[in-house]
Structures are given as structure tokens and as C-alpha cells.
DRENDRENSE-897972 format. One record per atom (N, C-alpha, C, O): residue in one letter; z, x, y. Coordinates in steps of 0.2 Angstrom, whole numbers, plus 5000, padded with zeros to 4 digits. Each point is the difference from the previous one (the first is absolute). Last residue first. Layout:
REM residues N
AZXY ...
***
This chain:
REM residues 94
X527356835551 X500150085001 X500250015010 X500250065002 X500049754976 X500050015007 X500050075000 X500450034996 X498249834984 X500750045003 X500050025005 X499550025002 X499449754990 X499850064999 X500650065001 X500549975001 X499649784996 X500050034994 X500050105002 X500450054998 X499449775017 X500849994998 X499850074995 X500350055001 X497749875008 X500450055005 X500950004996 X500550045002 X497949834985 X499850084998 X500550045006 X500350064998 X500149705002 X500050054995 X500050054999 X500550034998 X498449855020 X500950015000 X500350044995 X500450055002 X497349914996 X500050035006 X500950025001 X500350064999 X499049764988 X499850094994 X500050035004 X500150054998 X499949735014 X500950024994 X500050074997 X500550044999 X497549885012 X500750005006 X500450024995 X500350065000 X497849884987 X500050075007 X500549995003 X500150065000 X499849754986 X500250054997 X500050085002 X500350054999 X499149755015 X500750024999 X500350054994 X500650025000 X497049965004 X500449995006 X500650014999 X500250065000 X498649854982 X499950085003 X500450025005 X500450054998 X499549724999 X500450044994 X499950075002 X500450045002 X498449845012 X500750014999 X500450024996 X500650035002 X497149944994 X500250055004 X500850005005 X500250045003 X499149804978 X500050084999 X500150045005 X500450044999 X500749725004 X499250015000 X500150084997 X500550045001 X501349784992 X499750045006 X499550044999 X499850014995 X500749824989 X500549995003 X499750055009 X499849975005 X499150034972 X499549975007 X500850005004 X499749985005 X500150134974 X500349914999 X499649965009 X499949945001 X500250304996 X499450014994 X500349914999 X499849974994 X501650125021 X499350005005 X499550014993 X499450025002 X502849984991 X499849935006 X499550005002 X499749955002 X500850204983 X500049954996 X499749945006 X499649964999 X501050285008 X499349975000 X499849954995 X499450004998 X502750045012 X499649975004 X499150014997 X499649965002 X502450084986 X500049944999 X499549995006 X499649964999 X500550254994 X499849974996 X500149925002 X499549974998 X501350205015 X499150014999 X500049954996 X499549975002 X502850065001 X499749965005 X499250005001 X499749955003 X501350184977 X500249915003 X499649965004 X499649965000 X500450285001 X499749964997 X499749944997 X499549975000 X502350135015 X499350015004 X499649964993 X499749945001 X502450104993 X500049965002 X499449985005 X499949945002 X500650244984 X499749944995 X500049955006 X499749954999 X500750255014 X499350014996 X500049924994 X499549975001 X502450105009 X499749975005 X499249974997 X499749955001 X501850154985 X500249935002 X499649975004 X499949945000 X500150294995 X499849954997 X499949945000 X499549985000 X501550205015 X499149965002 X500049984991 X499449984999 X503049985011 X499550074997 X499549974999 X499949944999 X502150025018 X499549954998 X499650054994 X499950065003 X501450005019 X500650004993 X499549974994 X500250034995 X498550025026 X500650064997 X500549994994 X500250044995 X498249775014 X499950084995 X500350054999 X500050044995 X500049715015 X500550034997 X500150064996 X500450024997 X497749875014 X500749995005 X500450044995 X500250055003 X498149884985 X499850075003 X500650015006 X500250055001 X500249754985 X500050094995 X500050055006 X500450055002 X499249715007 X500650034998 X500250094998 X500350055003 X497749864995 X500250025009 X500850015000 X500350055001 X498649854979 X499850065002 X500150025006 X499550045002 X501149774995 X500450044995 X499650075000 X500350054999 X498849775011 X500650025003 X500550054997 X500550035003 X497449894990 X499950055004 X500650025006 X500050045004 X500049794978 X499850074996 X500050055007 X500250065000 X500149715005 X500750044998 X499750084996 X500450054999 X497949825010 X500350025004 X500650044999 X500250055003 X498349824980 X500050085004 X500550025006 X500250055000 X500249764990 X500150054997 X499850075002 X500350055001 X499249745010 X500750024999 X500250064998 X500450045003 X497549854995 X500350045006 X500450035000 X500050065002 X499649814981 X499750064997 X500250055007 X500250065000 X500649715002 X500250044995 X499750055000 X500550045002 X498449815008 X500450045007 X500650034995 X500350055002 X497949884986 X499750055004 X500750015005 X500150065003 X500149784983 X499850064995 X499950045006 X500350054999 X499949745008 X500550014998 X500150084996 X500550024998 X497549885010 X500350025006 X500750044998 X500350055003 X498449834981 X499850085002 X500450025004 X500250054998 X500249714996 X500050084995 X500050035002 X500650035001 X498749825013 X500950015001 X500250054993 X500450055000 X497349885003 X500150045004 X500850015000 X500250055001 X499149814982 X499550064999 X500350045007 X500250064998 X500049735004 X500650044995 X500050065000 X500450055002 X498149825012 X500650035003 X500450034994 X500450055001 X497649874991 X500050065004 X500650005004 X500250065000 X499849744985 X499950064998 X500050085004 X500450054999 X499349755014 X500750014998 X500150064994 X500350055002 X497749895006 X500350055004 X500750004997 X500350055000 X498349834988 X500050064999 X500250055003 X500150064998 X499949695002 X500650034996 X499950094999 X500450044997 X499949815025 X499250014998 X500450054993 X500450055000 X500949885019 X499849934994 X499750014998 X499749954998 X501850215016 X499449994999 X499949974993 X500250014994 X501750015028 X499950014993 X499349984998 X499949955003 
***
């Protein structure tokens, strides 16, 4: 435990963040679960749904990655993988 009263301030400071960021993780992740869900589900699933749900998940990741939570080009990264799924769900089977 640290007797020095600034670091103690700084451990706070860090159990915050830590605590907001493995939260914000979280989220994304279930955003991106739900849109995997949807595209899993596309025959019965209508690409609206699918479509606010992609959005969703764009928007909270790049909250996080404009919060420093994940780095941008991750956020990029993962919003490519998922718009990849998307668009293959969306397109029609010929």
C-alpha cells in the first residue's frame, strides 16, 4: 500500500478508469454480439434490425476509441470485420 499521498490519489484515479473502461469493454462486446447474432439469424432476422443494430455497435466503439478506451485503429478493425458480415448477410443469394 502506498504512503506517499499522491500516489494514493493516483491509485484512485486508476481503479476509476479501470472500472469505466473494463465497462465500456463490455459493451462493445455485447454490441458486437448482437450483431452476430442478427447476421446468424438472417433468414428470419430483417436487415433493418440488423442495419440499427451494426450502428449501435459503430457508435459505442467509436465513443470508446474517441475516450482512448481502444486504440482507433482497432476500433477500425473491428468495425471492418463486422461491416464484412453484415454486408455478406445482407447481400442476396443468387
Amino acid at each position: 500500500m502506498a504512503n506517499i499521498r499522491s500516489q494514493i490519489k493516483r491509485n484512485r484515479q486508476n481503479e476509476k478508469r479501470r472500472a469505466r473502461n473494463v465497462q465500456v469493454k463490455s459493451s462493445i462486446r455485447t454490441a458486437a454480439k448482437k450483431v452476430e447474432k442478427a447476421v446468424a439469424a438472417a433468414g428470419s432476422e430483417n436487415p433493418e434490425t440488423m442495419q440499427k443494430l451494426y450502428v449501435k455497435f459503430v457508435k459505442t466503439i467509436d465513443k470508446a476509441a474517441g475516450a482512448g478506451v481502444v486504440h482507433k485503429k482497432t476500433a477500425a478493425r473491428k468495425k471492418s470485420r463486422v461491416a464484412k458480415r453484415v454486408n455478406a448477410a445482407l447481400k442476396p443469394k443468387a
